[in-house]
N, C-alpha and C positions, 0 to 999 in steps of 0.2 A: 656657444653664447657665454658673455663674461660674466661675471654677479653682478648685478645692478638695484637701485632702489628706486622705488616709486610711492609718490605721496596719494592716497586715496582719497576719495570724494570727501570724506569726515575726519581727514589729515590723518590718518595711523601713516607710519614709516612701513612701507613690506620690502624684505631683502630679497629677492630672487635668485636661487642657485641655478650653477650651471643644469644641477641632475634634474629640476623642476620643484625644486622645495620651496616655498614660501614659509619668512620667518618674519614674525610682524615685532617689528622693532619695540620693545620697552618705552615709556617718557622719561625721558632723563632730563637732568636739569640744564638750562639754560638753552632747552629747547635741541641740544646736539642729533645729533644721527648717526653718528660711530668716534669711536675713540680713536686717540691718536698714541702711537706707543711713546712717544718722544713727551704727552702729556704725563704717560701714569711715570714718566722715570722722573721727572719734575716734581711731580704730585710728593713720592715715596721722597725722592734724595734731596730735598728742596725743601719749598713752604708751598706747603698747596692752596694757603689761603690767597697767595700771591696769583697764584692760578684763577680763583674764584672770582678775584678782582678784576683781572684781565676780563673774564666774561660778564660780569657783572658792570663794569664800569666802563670799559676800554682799555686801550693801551695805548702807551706813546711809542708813536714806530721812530726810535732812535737812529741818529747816522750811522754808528756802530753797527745797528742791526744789520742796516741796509748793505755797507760795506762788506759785510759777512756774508749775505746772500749772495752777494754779486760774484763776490771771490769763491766762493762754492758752487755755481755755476761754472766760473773760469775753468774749476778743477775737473769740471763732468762735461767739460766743453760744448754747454748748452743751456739752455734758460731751466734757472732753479724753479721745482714746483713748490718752495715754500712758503712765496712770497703770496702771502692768499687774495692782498687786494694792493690794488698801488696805492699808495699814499706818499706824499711828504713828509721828509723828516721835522719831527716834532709838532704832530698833528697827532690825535688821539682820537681813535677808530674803534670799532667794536671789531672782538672777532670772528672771522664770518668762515674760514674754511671748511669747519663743519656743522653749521648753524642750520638748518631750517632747510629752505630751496639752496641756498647758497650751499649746503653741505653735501644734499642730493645731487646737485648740477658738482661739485669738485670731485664724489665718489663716483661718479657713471664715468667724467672723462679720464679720471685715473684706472677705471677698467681697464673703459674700452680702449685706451693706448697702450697703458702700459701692465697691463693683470701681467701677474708671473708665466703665466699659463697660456700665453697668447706672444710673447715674446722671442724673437730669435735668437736660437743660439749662436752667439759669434764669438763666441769666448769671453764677450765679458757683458752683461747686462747691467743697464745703469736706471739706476731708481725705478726698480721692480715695483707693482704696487704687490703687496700679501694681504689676503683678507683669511683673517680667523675670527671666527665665534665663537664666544664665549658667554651664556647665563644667556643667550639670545642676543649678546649688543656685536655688532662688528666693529672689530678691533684692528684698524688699518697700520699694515707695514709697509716702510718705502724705507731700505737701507738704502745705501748713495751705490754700492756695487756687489754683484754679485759673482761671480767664479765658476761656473760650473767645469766639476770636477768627474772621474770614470765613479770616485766612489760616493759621491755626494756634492757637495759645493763649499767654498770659502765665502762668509760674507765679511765685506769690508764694511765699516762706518765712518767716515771722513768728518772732521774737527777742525775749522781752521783757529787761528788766534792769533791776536799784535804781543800778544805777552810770550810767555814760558811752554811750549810743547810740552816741555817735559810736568806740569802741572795738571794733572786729570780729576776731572769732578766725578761724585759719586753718579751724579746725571747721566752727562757721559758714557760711564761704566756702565749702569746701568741700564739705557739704554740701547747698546752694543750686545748686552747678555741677552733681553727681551726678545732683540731679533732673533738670535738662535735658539732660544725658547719657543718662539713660534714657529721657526721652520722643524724642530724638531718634534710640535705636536702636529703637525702638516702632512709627516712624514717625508720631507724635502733634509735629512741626513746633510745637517752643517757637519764639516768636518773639522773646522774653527771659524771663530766668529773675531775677529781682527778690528779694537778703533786704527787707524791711524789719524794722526796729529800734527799737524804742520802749520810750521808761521807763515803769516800771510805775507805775500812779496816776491815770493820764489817764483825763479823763473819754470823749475819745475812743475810739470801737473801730476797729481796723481796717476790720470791715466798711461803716464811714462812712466809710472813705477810698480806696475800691476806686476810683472814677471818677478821685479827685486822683491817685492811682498809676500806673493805667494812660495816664493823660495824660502825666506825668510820665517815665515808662518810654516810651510811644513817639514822644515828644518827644527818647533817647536821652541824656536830665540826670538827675546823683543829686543828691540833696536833705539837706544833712548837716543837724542843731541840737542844741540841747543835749534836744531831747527825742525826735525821731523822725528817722532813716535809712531814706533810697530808696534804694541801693543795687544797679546793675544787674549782676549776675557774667559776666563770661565767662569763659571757657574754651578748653582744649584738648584735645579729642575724643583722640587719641592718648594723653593723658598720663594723663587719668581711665579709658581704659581698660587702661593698666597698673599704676594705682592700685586699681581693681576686681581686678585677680589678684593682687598684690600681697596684696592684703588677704582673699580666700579662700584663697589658701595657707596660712593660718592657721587656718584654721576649718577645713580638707580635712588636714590633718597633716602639711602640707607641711615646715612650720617653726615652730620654736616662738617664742613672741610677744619681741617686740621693746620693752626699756623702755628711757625718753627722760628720766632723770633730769634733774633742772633746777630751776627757782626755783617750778612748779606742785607740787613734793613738799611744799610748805607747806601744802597746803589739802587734801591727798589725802590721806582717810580712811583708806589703808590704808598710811600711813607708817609704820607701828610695827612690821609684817606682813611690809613688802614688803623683799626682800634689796638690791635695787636702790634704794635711796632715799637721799637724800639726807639728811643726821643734821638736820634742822632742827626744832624743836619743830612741835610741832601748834597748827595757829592755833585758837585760843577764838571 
């Protein structure tokens, strides 16, 4: 049986484990039911107030966006699970992947299809779900590929982008590292934790280049060009895991969210909104 949540008669969140444990979920803010790792690397490398907005107010689901998910599908030759609701571009929606029922209903079917732990090995597994608990809250991983290896596994993270490959966000990084931070408190032995980075347009997929990667990777070389990044992350085990509290105390009502004004207030949808921003016009 996979881990799954259910909402009880007087709405508490209860996690259910495989072994029969029951973990009754925290109240976090804006009503969530587990975190997302791809949130806390935002949170930390980013503006989290940016973040607070998106749940707080909505967000406008941009063409850009959309175009990105689509072509990150193309790469894992199959419908993105990122995309949490359908909308139109330039409609402004609240976000619901991990909200409420809505969040319950998107953690029970990324279990139950894709838990790591229920998955076939066929050499390469694509958008594993990993569930780690942490202070009580589940903290949901889905890297885009994984590797299993005789001594452990290589996780990949897959980036697409219309600009510069060779341009990596602390985001990014960061969330690349988080992954192999959780499989190594899992006890699932990354043996390296790999972004790769690729312009969009290629007729290449990723999934053609799984054998050049992993050679590539433990061979212990990154691969920079002007159109794909190898990119191997490391890390430190101590730092990401007070990056991880850090960034639940947030969610837990520890402290309220943290904004990073700066020269990214140009491109943030919610510059008009936000008290913290920076006076720059909104970019067209």
């Amino acid at each position: 049986m996979e881990p799954r949540l259910t909402v009880t008669e007087t709405g508490e969140v209860v996690l259910h484990l495989p072994d029969g444990a029951e973990i009754q979920i925290p109240k976090m803010k804006h009503n969530i039911v587990f975190v997302l790792v791809s949130s806390i690397s935002r949170q930390y490398a980013g503006c989290e107030y940016r973040i607070h907005l998106d749940y707080s107010s909505g967000r406008e689901v941009r063409r850009e966006m959309v175009e990105g998910i689509l072509e990150h599908a193309r790469h894992l030759d199959e419908r993105s699970f990122d995309m949490d609701i359908e909308v139109k571009p330039g409609y402004r929606c609240p976000v619901l992947i991990n909200v409420g029922l809505d969040g319950v209903t998107y953690f029970n079917h990324a279990m139950k299809n894709r838990w790591i732990a229920k998955m076939k090995n066929d050499g390469v597994l694509k958008e594993p779900a990993v569930l780690y608990v942490h202070r009580n809250v589940p903290i949901l991983a889905q890297p885009d590929i994984v590797v299993p290896r005789r001594d452990g596994a290589i996780i990949i993270e897959l980036k697409t982008t219309s600009r510069d490959p060779r341009v990596i966000s602390r985001a990014e990084e960061l969330q690349t590292a988080l992954y192999g931070y959780i499989f190594e408190q899992l006890g699932l032995n990354p043996t390296a934790t790999v972004l790769v980075k690729i312009r969009r347009g290629l007729k290449e997929r990723i999934l053609d280049m799984i054998d050049k990667i992993v050679e590539i990777t433990e061979k212990g070389r990154d691969t920079y060009s002007r159109d794909i990044v190898i990119y191997r992350v490391r890390a430190d085990g101590d730092k990401l895991k007070s990056i991880v509290d850090w960034a639940l105390d947030y969610w837990l009502y520890k402290r309220n969210p943290v904004p990073r004004p700066g020269n990214h207030c140009r491109s943030c949808q919610h510059v008009q909104r936000c008290p913290f921003s920076r006076t720059y016009p909104i970019r067209r």
